[in-house]
C-alpha distance (Angstrom), angle and dihedral (degrees) to the residues before:
residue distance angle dihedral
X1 . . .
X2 3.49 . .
X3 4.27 133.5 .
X4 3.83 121.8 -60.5
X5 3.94 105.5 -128.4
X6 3.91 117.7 169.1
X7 3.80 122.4 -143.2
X8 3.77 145.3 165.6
X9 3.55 115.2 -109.2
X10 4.16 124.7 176.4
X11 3.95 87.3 -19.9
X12 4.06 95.5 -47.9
X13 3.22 133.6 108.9
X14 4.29 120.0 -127.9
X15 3.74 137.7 179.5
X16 3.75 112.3 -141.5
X17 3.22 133.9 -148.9
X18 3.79 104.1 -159.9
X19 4.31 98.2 -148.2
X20 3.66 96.9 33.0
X21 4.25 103.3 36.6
X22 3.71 128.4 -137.7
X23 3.77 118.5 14.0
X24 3.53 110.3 170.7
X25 3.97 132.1 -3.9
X26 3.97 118.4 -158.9
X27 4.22 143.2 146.7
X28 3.73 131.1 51.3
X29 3.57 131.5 -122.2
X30 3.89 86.0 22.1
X31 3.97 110.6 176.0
X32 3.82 94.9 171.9
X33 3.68 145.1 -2.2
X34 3.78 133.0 -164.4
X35 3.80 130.1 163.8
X36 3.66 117.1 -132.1
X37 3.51 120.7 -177.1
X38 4.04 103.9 -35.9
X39 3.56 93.1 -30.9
X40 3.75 131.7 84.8
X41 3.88 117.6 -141.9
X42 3.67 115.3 -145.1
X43 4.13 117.2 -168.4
X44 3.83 106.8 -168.1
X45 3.46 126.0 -149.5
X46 4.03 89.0 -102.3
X47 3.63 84.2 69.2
X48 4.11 89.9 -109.4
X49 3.16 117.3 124.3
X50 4.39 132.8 -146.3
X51 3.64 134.8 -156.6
X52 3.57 118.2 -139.6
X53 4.42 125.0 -176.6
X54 2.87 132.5 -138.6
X55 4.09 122.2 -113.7
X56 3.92 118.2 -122.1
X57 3.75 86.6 -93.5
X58 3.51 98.1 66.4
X59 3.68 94.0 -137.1
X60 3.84 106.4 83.3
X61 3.50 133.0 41.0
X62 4.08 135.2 -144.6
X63 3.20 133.5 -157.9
X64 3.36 151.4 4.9
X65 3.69 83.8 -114.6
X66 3.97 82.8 176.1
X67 3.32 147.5 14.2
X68 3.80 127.4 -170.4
């Protein structure tokens, strides 16, 4: 298993495991994502910005759990 990065690709969000590839793709209008802690934090290209968490795996996220 590699590391779990997040990054915007084509206007989506995805976690990233860096071995095994893609693990989950999610959001819309996604400008950036970064994981802090065991959250990921999505800006959109609206300049908002959403909060998703992290499952008990550690590998996929749910969510947003907030938006502000």
């Amino acid at each position: 298993m590699g590391n779990i990065i997040a990054r915007a690709q084509g206007g989506r969000a995805q976690i990233v495991d860096t071995s095994a590839g893609v693990l989950q793709t999610f959001g819309v209008d996604v400008q950036t994502a970064i994981i802090q802690g065991g959250e990921v934090v999505v800006t959109l290209t609206n300049g908002k910005t959403q909060i998703y968490r992290f499952n008990a795996s550690g590998r996929t996220v749910f969510g947003p759990v907030r938006t502000f």
